[in-house]
C-alpha positions in Angstrom: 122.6 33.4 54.7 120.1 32.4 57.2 119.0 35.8 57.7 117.9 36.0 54.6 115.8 32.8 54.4 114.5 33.8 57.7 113.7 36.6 56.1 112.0 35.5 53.4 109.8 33.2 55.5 108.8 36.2 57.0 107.6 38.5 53.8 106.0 35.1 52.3 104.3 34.6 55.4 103.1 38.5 55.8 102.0 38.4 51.9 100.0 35.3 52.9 97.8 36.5 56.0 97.6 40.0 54.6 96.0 38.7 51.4 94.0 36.3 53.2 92.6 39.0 55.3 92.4 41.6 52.6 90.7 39.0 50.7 87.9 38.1 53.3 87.2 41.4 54.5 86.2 42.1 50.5 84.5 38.9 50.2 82.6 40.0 53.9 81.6 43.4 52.0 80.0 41.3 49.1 78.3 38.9 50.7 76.6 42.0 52.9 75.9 44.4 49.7 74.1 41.0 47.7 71.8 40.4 50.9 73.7 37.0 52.1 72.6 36.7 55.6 68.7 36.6 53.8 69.4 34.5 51.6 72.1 32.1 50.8 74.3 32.8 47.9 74.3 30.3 45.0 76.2 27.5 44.7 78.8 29.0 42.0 79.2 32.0 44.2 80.5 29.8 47.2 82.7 27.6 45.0 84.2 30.8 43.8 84.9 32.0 47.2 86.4 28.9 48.6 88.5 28.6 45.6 89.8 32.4 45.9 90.1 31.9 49.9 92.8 28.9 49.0 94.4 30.1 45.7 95.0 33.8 45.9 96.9 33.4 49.4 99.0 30.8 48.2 99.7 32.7 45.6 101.0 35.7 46.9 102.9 33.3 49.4 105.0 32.1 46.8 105.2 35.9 45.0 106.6 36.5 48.1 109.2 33.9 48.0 110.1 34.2 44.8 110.8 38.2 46.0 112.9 36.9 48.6 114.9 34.4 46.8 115.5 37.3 44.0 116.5 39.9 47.0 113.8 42.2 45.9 112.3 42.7 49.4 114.1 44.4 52.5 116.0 42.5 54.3 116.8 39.9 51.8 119.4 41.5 49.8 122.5 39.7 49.1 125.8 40.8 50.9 128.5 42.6 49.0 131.0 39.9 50.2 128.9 37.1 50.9 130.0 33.7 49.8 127.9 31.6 48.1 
């Protein structure tokens, strides 16, 4: 049983950084294709991106715990003849 909440730590984790990073490296490309370092991007632009830097990660965090807790991700599938 602790293997698999270790486990899923793990995936959420790995869903979390990798969506952060996927997510800035996108957000990098548009800022550089509008001309951001020339000018600064308006106010709705940067409330968008700080919202999407917190919410999407977070969210695929717990898309990744809730894959976990179903057993849908390697290494978190349940035993044959585990107890629970």
């Amino acid at each position: 049983m602790s293997k698999r909440i270790a486990f899923t730590f793990v995936w959420s984790a790995t869903f979390l950084v990798v969506s952060a990073v996927l997510l800035f490296v996108a957000w990098r490309v548009y800022f550089w294709m509008t001309g951001a370092p020339a000018q600064r991007p308006s106010e709705n632009t940067l409330m968008w991106f700080g919202a999407s830097v917190v919410i999407i990660p977070l969210l695929h965090g717990g898309i990744g715990i809730a894959l976990g807790i179903r057993g849908a991700l390697p290494g978190t599938r349940k035993a044959i003849n585990e107890n629970i």
